[in-house]
VOZA-21487 format. One record per atom (N, C-alpha, C): atom name; residue number from 1; x negated, y, z negated; chain. Coordinates in pm, 1 decimal. Last residue first. Example, Ala and Ser with C-alpha at 12.3 -4.5 7.8 and 13.67 -1.06 7.14 Angstrom:
# residues 2
N | 2 | -1285.0 | -225.0 | -708.0 | A
CA | 2 | -1367.0 | -106.0 | -714.0 | A
C | 2 | -1290.0 | 3.0 | -787.0 | A
N | 1 | -1319.0 | -569.0 | -780.0 | A
CA | 1 | -1230.0 | -450.0 | -780.0 | A
C | 1 | -1320.0 | -330.0 | -780.0 | A
This chain:
# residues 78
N | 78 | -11370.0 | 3092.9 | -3362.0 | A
CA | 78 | -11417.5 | 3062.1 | -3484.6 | A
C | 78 | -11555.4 | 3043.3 | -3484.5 | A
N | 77 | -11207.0 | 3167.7 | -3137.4 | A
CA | 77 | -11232.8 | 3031.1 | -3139.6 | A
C | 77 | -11339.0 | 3021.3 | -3265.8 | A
N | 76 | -11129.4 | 3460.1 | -3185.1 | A
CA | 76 | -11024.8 | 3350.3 | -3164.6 | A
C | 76 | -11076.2 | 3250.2 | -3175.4 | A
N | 75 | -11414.7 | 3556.0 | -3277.5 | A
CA | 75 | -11279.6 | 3551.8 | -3367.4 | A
C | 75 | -11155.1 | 3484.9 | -3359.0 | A
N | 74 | -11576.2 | 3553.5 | -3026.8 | A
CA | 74 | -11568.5 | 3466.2 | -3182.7 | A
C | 74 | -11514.0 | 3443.0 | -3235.0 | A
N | 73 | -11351.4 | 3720.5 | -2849.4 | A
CA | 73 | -11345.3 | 3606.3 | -2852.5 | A
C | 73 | -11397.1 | 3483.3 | -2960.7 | A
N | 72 | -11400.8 | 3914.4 | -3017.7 | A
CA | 72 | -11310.8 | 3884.5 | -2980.5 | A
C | 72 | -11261.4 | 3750.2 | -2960.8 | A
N | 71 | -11673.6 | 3968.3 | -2966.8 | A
CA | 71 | -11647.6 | 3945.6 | -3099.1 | A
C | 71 | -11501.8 | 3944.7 | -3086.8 | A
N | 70 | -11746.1 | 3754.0 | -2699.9 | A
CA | 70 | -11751.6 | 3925.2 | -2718.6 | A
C | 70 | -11710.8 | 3860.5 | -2884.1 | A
N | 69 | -12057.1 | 3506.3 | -2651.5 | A
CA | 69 | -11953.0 | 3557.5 | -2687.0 | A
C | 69 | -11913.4 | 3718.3 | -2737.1 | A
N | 68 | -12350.6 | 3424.0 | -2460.4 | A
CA | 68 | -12291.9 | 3534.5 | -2543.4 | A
C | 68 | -12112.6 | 3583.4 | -2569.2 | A
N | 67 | -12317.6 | 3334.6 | -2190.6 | A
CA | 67 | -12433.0 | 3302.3 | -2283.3 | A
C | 67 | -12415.2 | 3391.6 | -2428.1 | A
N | 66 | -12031.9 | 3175.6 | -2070.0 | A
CA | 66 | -12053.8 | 3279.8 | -2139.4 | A
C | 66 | -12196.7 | 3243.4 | -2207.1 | A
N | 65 | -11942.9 | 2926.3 | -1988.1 | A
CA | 65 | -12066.8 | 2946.8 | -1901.8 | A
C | 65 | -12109.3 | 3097.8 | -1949.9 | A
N | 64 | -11750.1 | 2875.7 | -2183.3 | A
CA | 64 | -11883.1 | 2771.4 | -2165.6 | A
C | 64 | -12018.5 | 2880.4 | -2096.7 | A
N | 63 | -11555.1 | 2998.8 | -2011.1 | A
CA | 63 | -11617.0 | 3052.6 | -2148.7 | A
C | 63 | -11770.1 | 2949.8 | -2169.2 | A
N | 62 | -11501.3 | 2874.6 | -1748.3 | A
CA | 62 | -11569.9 | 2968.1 | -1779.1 | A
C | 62 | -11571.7 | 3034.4 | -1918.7 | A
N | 61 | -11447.5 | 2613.4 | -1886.3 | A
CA | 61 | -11561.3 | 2661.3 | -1799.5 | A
C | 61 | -11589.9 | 2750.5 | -1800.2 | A
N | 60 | -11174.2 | 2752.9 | -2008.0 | A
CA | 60 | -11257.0 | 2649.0 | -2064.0 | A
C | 60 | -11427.5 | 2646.0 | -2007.8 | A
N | 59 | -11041.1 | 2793.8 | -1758.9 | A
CA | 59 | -11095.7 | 2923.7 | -1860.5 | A
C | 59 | -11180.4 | 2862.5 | -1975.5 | A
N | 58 | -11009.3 | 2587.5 | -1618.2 | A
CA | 58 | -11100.8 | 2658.3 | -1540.4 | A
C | 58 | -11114.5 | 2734.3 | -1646.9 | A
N | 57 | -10851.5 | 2443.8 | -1809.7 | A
CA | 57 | -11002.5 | 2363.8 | -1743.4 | A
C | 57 | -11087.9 | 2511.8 | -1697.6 | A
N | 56 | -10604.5 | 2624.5 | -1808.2 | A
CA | 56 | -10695.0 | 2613.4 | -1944.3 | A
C | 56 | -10865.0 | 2549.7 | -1872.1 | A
N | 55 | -10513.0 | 2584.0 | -1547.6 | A
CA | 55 | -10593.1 | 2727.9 | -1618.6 | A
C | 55 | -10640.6 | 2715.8 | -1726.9 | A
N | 54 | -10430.1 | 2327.3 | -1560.1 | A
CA | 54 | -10555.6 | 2337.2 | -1446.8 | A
C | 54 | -10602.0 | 2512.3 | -1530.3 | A
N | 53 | -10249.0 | 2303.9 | -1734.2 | A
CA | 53 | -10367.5 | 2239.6 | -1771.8 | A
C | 53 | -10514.4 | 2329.7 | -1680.6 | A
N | 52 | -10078.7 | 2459.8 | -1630.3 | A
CA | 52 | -10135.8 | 2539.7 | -1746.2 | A
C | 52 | -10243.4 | 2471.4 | -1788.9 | A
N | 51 | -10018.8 | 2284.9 | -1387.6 | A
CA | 51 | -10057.9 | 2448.9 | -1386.2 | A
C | 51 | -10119.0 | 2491.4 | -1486.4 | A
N | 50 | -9894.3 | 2100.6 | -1539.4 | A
CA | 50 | -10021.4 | 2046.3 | -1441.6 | A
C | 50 | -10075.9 | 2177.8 | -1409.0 | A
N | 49 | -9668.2 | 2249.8 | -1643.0 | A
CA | 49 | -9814.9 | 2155.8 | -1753.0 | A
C | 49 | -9878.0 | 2137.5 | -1643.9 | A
N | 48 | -9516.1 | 2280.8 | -1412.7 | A
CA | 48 | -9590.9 | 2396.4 | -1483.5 | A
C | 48 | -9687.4 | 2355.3 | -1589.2 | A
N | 47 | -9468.6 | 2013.1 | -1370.2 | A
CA | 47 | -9532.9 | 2118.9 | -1231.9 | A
C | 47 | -9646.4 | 2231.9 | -1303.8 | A
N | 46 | -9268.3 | 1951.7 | -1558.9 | A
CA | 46 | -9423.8 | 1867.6 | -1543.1 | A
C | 46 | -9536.1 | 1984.4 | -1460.2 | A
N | 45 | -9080.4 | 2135.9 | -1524.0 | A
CA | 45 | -9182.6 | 2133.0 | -1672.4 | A
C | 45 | -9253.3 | 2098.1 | -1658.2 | A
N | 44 | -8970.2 | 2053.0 | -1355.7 | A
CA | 44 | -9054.3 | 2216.3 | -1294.6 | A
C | 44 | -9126.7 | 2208.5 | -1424.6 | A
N | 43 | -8862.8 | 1799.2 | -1382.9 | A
CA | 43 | -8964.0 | 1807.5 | -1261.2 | A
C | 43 | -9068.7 | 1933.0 | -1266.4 | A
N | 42 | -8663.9 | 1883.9 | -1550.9 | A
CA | 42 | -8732.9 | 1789.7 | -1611.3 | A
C | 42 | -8915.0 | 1804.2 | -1529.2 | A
N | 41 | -8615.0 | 2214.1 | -1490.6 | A
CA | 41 | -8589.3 | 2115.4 | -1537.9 | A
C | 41 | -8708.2 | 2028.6 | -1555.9 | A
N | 40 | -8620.6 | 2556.3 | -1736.7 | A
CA | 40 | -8631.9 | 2457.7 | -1604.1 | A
C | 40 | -8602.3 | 2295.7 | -1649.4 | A
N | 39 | -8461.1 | 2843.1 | -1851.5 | A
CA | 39 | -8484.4 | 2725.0 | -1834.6 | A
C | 39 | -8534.2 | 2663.7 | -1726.9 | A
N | 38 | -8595.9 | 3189.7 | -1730.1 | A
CA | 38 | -8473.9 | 3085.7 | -1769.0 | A
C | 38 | -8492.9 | 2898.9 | -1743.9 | A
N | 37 | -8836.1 | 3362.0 | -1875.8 | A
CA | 37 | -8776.9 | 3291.3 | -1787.7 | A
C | 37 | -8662.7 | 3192.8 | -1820.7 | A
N | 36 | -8942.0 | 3422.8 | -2127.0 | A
CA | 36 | -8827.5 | 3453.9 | -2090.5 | A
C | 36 | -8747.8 | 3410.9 | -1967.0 | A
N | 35 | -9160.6 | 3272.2 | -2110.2 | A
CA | 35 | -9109.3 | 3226.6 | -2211.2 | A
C | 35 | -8974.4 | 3339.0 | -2209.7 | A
N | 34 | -9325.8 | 3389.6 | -1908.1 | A
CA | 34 | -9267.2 | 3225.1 | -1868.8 | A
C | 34 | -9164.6 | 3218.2 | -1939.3 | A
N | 33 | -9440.2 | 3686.4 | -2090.5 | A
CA | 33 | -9327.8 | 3679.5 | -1953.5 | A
C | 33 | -9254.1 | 3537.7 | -1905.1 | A
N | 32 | -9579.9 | 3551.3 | -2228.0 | A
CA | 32 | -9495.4 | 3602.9 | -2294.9 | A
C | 32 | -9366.6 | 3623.9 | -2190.9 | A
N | 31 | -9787.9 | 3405.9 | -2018.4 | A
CA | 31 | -9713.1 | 3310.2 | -2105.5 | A
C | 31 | -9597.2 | 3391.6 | -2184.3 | A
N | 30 | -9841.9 | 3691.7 | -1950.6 | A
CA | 30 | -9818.4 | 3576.1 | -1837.9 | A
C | 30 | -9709.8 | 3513.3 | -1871.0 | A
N | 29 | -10013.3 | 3767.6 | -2155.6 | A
CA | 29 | -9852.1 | 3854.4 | -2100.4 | A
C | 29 | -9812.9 | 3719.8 | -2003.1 | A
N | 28 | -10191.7 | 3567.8 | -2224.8 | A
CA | 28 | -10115.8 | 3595.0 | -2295.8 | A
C | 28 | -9982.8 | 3640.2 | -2240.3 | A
N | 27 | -10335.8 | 3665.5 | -1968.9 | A
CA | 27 | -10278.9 | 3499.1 | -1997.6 | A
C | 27 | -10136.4 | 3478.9 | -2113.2 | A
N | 26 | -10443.0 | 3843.4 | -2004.5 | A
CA | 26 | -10358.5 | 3864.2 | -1886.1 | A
C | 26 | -10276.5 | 3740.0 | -1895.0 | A
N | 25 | -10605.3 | 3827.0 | -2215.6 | A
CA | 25 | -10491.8 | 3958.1 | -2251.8 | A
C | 25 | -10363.4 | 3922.6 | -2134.5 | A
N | 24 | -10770.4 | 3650.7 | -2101.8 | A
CA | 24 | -10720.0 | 3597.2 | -2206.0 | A
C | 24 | -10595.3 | 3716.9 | -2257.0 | A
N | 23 | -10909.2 | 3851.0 | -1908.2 | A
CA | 23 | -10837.3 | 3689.2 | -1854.1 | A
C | 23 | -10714.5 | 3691.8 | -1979.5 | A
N | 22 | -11031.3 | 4034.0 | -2063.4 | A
CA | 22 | -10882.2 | 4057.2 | -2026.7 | A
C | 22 | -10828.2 | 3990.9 | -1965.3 | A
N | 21 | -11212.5 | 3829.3 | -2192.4 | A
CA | 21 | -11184.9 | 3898.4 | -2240.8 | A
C | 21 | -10996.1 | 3988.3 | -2197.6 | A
N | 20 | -11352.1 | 3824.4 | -1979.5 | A
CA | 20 | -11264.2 | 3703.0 | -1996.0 | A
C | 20 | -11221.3 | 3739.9 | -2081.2 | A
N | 19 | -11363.5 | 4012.9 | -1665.8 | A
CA | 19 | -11401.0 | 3978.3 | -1785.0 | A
C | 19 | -11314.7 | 3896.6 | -1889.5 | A
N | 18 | -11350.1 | 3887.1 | -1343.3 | A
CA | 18 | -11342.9 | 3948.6 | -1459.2 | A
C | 18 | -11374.9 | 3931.8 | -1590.4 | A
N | 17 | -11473.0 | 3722.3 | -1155.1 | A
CA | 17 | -11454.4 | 3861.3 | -1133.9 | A
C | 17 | -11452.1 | 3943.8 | -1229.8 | A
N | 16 | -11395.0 | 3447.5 | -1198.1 | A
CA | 16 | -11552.2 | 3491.7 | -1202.1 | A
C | 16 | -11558.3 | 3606.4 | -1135.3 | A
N | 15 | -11119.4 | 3430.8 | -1187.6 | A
CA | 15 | -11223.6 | 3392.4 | -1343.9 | A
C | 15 | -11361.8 | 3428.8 | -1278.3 | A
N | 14 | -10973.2 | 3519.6 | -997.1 | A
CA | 14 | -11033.7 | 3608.4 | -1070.9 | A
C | 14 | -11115.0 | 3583.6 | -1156.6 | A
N | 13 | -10891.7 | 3248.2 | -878.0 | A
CA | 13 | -10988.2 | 3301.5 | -783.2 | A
C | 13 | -11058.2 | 3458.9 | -887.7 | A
N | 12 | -10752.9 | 3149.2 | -1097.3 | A
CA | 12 | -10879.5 | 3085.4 | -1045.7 | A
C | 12 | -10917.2 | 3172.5 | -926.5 | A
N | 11 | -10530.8 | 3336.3 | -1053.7 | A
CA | 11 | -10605.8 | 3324.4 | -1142.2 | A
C | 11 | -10761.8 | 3240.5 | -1157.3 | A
N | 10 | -10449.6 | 3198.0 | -795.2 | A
CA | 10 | -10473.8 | 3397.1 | -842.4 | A
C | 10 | -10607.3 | 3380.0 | -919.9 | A
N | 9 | -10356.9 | 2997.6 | -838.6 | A
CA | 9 | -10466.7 | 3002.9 | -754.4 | A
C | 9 | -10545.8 | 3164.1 | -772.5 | A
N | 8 | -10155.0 | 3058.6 | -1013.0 | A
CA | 8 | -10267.3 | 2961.1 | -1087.8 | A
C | 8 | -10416.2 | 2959.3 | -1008.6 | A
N | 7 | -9973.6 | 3191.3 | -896.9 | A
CA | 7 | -10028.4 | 3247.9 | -997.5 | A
C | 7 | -10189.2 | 3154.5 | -981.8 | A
N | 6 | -9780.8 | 3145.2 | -634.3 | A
CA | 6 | -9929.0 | 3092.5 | -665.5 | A
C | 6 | -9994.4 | 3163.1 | -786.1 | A
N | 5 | -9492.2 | 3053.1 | -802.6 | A
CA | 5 | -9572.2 | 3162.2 | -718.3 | A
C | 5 | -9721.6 | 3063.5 | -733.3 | A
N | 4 | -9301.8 | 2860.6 | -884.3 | A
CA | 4 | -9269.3 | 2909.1 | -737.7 | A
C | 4 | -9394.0 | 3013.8 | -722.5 | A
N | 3 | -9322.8 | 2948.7 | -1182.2 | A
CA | 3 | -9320.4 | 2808.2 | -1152.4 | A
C | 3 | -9343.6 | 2805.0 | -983.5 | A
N | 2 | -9223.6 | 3166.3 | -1187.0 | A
CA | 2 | -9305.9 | 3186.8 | -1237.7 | A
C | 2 | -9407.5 | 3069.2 | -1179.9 | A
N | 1 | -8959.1 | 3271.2 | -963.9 | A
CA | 1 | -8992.1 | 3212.3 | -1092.3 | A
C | 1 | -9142.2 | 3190.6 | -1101.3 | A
């Protein structure tokens, strides 16, 4: 399950490898793939918000630390 892998450490070890641009393509399938997963409970919901918080902080930073947005990304955050 989705909840059971180290994704989150994955992913914090690629934010300053790649381009954030396909962070945000890879985040998307991620979250499209969770959302077929089969239910969890009360405990694996908290687990996975303390996971999606910690990848939003780190993709949060690293857009910040962008001196130049792609026109992609202008377009999602306005």
């Amino acid at each position: 399950a989705l909840g059971d892998s180290d994704l989150a450490e994955v992913l914090k070890q690629l934010l300053p490898l790649i381009n954030v641009d396909d962070l945000l393509v890879l985040l998307v399938y991620v979250y499209s793939m969770a959302q077929e997963a089969c239910p969890v409970g009360a405990e694996e919901e908290k687990r996975i918000e303390k996971v999606e918080n910690e990848l939003i902080a780190a993709l949060t930073l690293r857009l910040t630390q962008q001196t130049t947005l792609s026109p992609l990304l202008q377009e999602i955050t306005g």
